[in-house]
N, C-alpha and C positions, 0 to 999 in steps of 0.2 A: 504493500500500500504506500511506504514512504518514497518509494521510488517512482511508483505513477504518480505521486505529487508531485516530487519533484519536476519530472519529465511533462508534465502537463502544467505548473508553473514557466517553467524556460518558454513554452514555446508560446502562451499567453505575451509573455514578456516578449516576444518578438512580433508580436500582430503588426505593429506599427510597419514593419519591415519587410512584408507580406510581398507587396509589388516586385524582389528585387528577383533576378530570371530564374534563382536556383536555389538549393541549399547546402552548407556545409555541415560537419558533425562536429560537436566538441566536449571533452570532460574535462568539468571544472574539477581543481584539486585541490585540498586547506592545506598547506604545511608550513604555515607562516606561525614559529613558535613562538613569538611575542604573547607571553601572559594576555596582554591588554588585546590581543587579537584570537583570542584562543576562541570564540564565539562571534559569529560577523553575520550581517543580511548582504545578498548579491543584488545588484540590482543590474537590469539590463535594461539601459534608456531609465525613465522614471519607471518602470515598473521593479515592485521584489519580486525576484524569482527564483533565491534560495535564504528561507528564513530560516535563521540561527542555526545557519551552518558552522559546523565544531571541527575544530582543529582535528588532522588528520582523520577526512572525511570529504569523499568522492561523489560527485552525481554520476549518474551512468550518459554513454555518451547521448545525444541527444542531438536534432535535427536544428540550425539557424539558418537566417537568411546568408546569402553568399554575396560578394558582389557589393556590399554598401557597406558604409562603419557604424557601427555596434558600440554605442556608449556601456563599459562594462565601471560598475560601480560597487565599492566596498565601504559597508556601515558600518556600524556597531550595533552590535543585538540588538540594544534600545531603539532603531532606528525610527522615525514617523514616516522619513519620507529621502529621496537620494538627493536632497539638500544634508543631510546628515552627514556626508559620505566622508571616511575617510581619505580615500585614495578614488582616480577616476583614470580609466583606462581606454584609449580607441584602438576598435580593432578590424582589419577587413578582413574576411574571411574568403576564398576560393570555392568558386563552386566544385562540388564533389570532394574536398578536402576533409583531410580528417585531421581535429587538434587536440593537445592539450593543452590547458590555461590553469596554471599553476601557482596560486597566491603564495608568496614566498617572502622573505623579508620581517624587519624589524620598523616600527612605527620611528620609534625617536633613537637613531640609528648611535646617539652620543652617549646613550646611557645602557651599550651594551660592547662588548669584549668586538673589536675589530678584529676584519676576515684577516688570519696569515699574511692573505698575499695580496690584499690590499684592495681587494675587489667590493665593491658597494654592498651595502647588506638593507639599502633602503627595500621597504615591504614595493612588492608590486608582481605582478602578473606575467609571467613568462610562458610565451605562446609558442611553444611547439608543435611545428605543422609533422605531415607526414608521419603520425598518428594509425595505431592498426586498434584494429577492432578483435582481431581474430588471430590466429597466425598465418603464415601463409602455405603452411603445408596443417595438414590432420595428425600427424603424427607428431609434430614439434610443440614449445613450445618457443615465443619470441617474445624476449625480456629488452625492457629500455631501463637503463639505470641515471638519473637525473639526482643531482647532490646539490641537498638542500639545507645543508648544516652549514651556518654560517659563520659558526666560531673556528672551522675545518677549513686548513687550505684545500691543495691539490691533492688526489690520492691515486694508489692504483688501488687497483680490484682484481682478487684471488679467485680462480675456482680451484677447492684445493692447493694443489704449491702450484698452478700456474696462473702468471699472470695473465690475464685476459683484456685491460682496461688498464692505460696508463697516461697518471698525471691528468685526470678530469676537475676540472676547477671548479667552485663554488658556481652557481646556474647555468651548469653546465651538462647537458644528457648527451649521454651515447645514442649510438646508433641502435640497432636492433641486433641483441646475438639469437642466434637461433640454436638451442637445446633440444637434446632427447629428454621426454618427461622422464625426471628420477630425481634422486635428493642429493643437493648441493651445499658444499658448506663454503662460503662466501668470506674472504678477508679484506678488510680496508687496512691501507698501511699509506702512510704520509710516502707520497712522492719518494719513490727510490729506498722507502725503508723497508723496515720488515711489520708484518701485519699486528696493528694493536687491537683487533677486533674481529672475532669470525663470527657467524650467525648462518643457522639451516636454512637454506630454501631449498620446501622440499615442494617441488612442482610435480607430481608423479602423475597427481591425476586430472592437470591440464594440457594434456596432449588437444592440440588444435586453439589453443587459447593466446592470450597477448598480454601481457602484463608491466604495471610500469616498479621497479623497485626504488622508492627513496631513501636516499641517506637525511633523517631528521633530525631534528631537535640539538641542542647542547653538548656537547666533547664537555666544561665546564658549567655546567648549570649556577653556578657561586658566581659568577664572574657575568652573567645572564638573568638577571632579572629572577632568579628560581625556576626559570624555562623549563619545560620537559629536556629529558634527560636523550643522548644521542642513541640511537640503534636505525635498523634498515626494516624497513616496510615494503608491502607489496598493496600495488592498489587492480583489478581487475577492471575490464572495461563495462560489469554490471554495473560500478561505484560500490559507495555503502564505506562503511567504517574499514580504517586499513587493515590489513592482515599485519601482525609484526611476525617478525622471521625471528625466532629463540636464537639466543646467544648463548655461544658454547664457549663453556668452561675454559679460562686458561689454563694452556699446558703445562704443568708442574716441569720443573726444570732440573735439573742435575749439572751444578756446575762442577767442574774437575779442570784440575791444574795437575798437568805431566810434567813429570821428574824424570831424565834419564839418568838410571843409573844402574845402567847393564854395562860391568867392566868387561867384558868381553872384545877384545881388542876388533874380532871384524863387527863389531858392534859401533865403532867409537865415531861415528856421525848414521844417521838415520833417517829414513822418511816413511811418515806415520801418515797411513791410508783408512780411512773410516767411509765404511757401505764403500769399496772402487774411487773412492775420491781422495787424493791429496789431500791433508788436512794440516800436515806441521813437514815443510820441507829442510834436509841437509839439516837435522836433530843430536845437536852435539851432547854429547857423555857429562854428564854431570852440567844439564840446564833444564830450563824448566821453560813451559810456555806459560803466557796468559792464560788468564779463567777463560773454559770454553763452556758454551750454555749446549748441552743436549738435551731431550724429550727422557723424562723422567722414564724408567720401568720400561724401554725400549730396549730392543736389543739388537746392537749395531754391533757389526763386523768391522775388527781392528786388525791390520794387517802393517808390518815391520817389514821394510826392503833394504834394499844398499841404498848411500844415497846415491847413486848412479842410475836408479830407478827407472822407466818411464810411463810405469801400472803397474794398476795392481796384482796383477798376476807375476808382477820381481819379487813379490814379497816373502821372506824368508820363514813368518811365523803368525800366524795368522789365531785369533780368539774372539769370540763372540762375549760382550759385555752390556750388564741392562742393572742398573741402577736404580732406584727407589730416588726420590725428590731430596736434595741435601746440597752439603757443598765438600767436595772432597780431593785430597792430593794423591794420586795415584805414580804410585813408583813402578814406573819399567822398569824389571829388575829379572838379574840371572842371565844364562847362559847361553847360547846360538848353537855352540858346535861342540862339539864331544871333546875330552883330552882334558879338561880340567880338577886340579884335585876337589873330594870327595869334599861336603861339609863333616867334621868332627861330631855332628849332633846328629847326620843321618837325613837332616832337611833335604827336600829336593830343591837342586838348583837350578832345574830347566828356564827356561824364557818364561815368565808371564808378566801378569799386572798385580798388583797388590795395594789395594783402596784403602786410603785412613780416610775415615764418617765423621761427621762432626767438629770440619776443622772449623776453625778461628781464624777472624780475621784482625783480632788485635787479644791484648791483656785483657781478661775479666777485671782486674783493677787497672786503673793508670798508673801507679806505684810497683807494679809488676811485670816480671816476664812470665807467657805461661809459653810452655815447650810441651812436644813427644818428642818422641824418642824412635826410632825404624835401623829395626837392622839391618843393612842389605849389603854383606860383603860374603861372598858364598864359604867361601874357607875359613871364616869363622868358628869358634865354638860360640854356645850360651855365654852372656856377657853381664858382668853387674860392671851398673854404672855407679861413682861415687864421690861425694863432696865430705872433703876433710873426714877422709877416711871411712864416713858411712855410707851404702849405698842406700842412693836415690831411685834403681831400679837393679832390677834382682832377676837371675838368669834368662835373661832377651835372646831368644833362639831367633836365628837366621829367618827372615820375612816376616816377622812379628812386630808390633811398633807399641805401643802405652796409651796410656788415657794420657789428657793434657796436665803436665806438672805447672803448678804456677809458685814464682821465689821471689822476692824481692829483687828489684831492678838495679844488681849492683854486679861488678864482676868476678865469675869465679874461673877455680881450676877443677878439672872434673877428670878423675881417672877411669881409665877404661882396662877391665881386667878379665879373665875367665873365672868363668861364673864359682865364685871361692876360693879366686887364686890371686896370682901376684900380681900389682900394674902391669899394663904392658906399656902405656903412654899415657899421658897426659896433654892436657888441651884448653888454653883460654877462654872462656867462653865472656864476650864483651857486657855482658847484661846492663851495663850503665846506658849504652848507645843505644842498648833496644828496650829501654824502660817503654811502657804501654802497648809493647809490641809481643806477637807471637812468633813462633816459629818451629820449625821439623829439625832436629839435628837426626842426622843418618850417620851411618857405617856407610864408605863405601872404598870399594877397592881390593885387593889381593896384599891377606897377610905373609904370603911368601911369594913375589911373581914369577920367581924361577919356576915353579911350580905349575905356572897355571898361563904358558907361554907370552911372558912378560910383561903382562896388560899392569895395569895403574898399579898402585901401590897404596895400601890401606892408611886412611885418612877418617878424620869426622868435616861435616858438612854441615850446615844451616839451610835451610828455605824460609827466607826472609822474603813475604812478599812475593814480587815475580825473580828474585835475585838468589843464585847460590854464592853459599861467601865460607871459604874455607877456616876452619877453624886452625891458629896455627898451635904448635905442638908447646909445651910449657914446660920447664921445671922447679920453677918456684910458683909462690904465689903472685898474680898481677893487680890484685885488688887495690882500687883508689883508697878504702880505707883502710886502716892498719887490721889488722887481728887482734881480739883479746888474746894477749898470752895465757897459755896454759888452760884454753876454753875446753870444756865436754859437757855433754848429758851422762849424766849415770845413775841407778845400772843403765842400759844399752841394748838389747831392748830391757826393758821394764812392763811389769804384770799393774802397775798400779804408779806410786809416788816417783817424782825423777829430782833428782838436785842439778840444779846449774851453777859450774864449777869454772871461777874465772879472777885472774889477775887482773885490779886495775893497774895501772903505772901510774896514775894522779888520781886526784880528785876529781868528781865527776857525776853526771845525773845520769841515772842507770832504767832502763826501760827493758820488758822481756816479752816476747809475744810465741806463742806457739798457732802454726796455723797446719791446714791436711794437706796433703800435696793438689788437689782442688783450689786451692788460696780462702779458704775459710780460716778466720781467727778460731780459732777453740777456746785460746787465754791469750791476755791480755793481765800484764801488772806492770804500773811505774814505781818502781824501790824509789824514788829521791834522789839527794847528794849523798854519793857514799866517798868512804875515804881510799884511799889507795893504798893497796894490800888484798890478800888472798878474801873471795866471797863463797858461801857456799848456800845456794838463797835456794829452797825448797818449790817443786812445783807441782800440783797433783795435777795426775791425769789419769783417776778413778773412775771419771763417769763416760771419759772418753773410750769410742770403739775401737779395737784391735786396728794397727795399720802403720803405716807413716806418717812420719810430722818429721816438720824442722820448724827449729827455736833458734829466734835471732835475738843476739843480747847486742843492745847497745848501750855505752858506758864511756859516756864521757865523748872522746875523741873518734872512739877505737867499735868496730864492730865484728862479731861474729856470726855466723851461721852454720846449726848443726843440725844436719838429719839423725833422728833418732825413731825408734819403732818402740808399740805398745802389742803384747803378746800375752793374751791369755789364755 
């Protein structure tokens, strides 16, 4: 019924125009998101002939005179009469022509977020001829896509990953593509970028039909008057209120940052191929690329060649990899070609990948560094790591890495031993420079190269960021600040009370903090001014759970830091 009103208004509205030799067709369309236009009367000449017509909201096409001009008129609901009119439009129409007239636009163009690219966003009528009613085959369907978001510059338009439509500008319609009926998932991406929006159109069951898709409403609604908000509409050539096209979920994402660190001498530059495609060319031994974004829980083929490469079928080692949504550092790691000695722990050392979950892209405190820990030298044994003699991790077998440790942002020296045995070396580690920062320290390289046809030579590493930065090797201490002399926790572990046991050399205010290797405080005490000489200050850790801690004493000038374990 609303639609024989309408359809028998319009042409009321054109008696006047009766005389002229022919007729054209035309569907008026609302998509002018101006709040204050969301509701309008049409007026054609003085007569209404669409009352309180509502924002996105079509008449069906409908018969006009051809050949003469067409005073087209736009009210406000309220209207009496097309003295009211907002806006007033002349149009000649072609005989046997078919059009769309497309109310588009902002009323008071100064109190709304300006087009991108700089294009008028004043409300008016954009009359698109050559217009279908139908498709032009029975079996198709023919889409015109017309972008009428005005806070939107230029975009292309996706079907699926291919472009189809590129760089259409704010009142601006395509042409007609012509589709097989079936269901399409649609992306708007800014000119030359990648798609911020996808949405179904699912046409399956307008085979022979014509349809127009707008792009409407607000990108920024905040910045728009409270406008409707932006998504993609279909409007048919029946009219009637739009269809909107469901918008589909964004792609959870998996970002991963690669680490090479496969000593494997014909390893030691690479080119890394994902799905047949180049992805990281001429992939040097101990670097790492930028965050790369892939499709969450997908499972993409990873394939390693020489870099003399030219496809994917050079590739030497090929694994299929599918991630859950996170952010993570993935270390190429291990071996290529046969001949190398055995791990002491029995690990395998073939080629793969090996994913730490849950990195960090800075300290959980500012005050802090947090780290892991990754083993990845094949001829390793299990490895404890250790700060002033305690370790801070405890037999680390070959491809295995830690949760995040977080310590105070000062520098230490950290030895690295088999797992219950002697140092083998020691190693600076800057923490002052990387206060608020995170980072990966790795194992990489060959504890004997003779051994393992002379590739690198066993080193510790950092992944700072997108940068590896070699840890150099120590034998004292390099700490900016002094050491208390004579500092420990004891007993070491301990089932319950622990004493902290420390020489001042002066005078001085004295502070103790024990936190989990997490960087959670457990305790916290300030002693005051003490004097200088031997302290032995009591600290319970009764209620605390079984695990690691480190207690930094500061006193005076002079600071310590001691990892200590709780064993019940």
């Amino acid at each position: 019924m609303k639609t024989f009103i309408i359809h028998m208004a319009l042409l009321l509205a054109a008696t006047s125009y009766l005389q002229a030799a022919g007729t054209a067709k035309l569907q008026v369309i609302h998509n002018a998101a101006d709040p204050a236009a969301e509701t309008v009367d049409i007026y054609v000449g003085a007569t209404k002939a669409l009352d309180d017509f509502k924002f996105r909201t079509a008449s069906p096409f409908v018969d006009l005179p051809a050949g003469v001009p067409l005073t087209i008129a736009v009210a406000p609901a309220s209207s009496m009469s097309v003295a009211d009119a907002l806006a007033t439009f002349t149009v000649t129409l072609e005989e046997n022509g078919t059009y769309l007239g497309i109310a588009n636009g902002v009323l008071a163009p100064d109190k709304f977020a300006a087009n991108p690219a700089g294009t008028p966003i004043a409300f008016k009528i954009f009359a698109i001829d050559k217009a279908r009613t139908k498709a032009d085959s029975t079996s198709s369907v023919d889409i015109k896509v017309f972008h009428g978001a005005t806070d939107v510059g230029a975009v292309d338009i996706y079907a699926g990953d291919n472009k189809i439509l590129t760089g259409v500008g704010y009142g601006v319609s395509s042409q007609y593509l012509t589709v097989p009926p079936a269901s399409y998932v649609i992306g708007v991406a800014p000119a030359g970028g990648a798609p911020i929006a996808r949405f179904t159109a699912n046409v399956s069951s307008l085979a022979g039909s014509a349809i127009t898709v707008l792009a409407s409403g607000f990108l920024d609604p905040s910045k728009n008057g409270t406008g409707a908000a932006f998504g993609l509409f279909a409007v048919t050539s029946a009219g009637g209120p739009f269809i909107a096209l469901p918008a589909v979920p964004a792609q959870e994402k998996a970002i991963i940052q690669i680490v090479h660190n496969s000593a494997d001498p014909i390893a030691a530059s690479v080119d890394i191929y994902v799905d047949g495609t180049l992805a990281v060319n001429d992939f040097a031994f101990r670097t790492a690329t930028p965050a790369i974004e892939l499709d969450a829980n997908k499972a993409y083929k990873v394939g390693v060649a020489p870099p003399t490469s030219t496809s994917a079928s050079d590739t030497l080692v090929n694994f299929n990899v599918a991630l859950p949504a996170g952010r993570y550092v993935v270390f190429a790691n291990g071996l290529v070609q046969p001949g190398f000695a055995a791990n002491p722990s029995g690990e395998s050392t073939g080629f793969t990948i090996y994913p730490i979950t849950s990195v960090r892209t800075s300290a959980q405190s500012p005050d802090n560094l947090d780290f892991a820990v990754f083993h990845g030298a094949t001829d390793a044994p299990a490895v404890d790591v250790r700060v002033g003699g305690s370790n801070i991790v405890s037999s680390l077998a070959y491809g295995k890495s830690t949760p995040y440790i977080s310590v105070p942002a000062q520098n230490y020296v950290v030895d690295v031993a088999p797992a219950g045995g002697a140092v083998l070396a020691s190693y600076s580690v800057p923490g002052l420079a990387l206060k608020g920062q995170s980072a990966i320290v790795f194992a990489s390289g060959f504890l004997t190269p003779a051994e393992n046809k002379n590739g690198p030579s066993f080193g510790l590493y950092a992944l700072v960021g997108n940068n590896v930065v070699k840890l150099e090797q120590a034998t004292t201490s390099v700490r900016d600040v002094p050491e208390l002399p004579e500092a420990s926790v004891a007993p070491n572990p301990t089932a319950g009370d622990v004493s902290a046991r420390f020489m001042m050399p002066s005078d001085g205010s004295v502070k103790i903090r024990v936190h989990d290797l997490a960087g959670s405080i457990v305790k916290e005490a300030t002693l005051g001014y003490l004097t200088a000489g031997q302290h032995d200050v009591p600290v319970t850790m009764m209620s605390a759970p079984s695990g690691s801690y480190i207690m930094t004493i500061d006193a005076g000038t002079h600071r310590s830091v001691i990892p200590f374990a709780v064993s019940r």
